[in-house]
N, C-alpha and C positions, 0 to 999 in steps of 0.2 A: 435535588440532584438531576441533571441535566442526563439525555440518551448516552450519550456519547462520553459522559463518567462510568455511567454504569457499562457500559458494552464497548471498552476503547477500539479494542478491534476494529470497530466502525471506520473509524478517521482514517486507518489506512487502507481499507480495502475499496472504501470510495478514490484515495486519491489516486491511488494504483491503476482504478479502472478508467480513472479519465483522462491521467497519462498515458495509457497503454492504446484507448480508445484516440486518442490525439495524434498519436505519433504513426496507430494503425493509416488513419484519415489521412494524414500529408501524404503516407505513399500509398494510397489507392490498395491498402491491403482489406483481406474481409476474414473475419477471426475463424470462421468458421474455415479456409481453406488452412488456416494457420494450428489449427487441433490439433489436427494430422499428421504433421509435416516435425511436428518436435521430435528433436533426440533426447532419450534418454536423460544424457548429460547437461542438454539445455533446458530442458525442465525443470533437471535439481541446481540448475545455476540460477532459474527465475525464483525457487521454492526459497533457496536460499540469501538472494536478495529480496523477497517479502520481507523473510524473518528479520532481517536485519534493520531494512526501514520500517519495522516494527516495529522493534527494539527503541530506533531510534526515536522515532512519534512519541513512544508511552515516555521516554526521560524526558523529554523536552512538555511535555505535559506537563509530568511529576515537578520540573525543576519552574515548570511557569507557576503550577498549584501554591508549590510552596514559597514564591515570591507574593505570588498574590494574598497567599494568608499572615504573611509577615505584616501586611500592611494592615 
């Protein structure tokens, strides 16, 4: 079993970071001035779109696994 079966987590907290680091980079942003400066409410809006493209990541896993074992 491969890291990334055992700890799915993984997959999206990588991809998160280097979308988030990506999109930082185009506008000359530095994360560190960016800690700071959250509201409350965009926090639980970022917290909230994690979970979701998390959600999403692990089915699309599950539904790739279970193609791949049909075969």
């Amino acid at each position: 079993m491969s890291d990334s079966q055992r700890r799915p987590e993984i997959v999206p907290n990588k991809i998160i970071e280097v979308l988030v680091n990506d999109v930082f980079s185009k506008h000359g942003i530095d994360k560190e001035q960016v800690k700071g400066k959250l509201s409350e409410e965009k926090k639980q809006m970022l917290k909230e779109m994690v979970e979701d493209l998390s959600k999403r990541v692990d089915e699309f896993v599950k539904q790739t696994n279970t193609i791949n074992n049909k075969r």
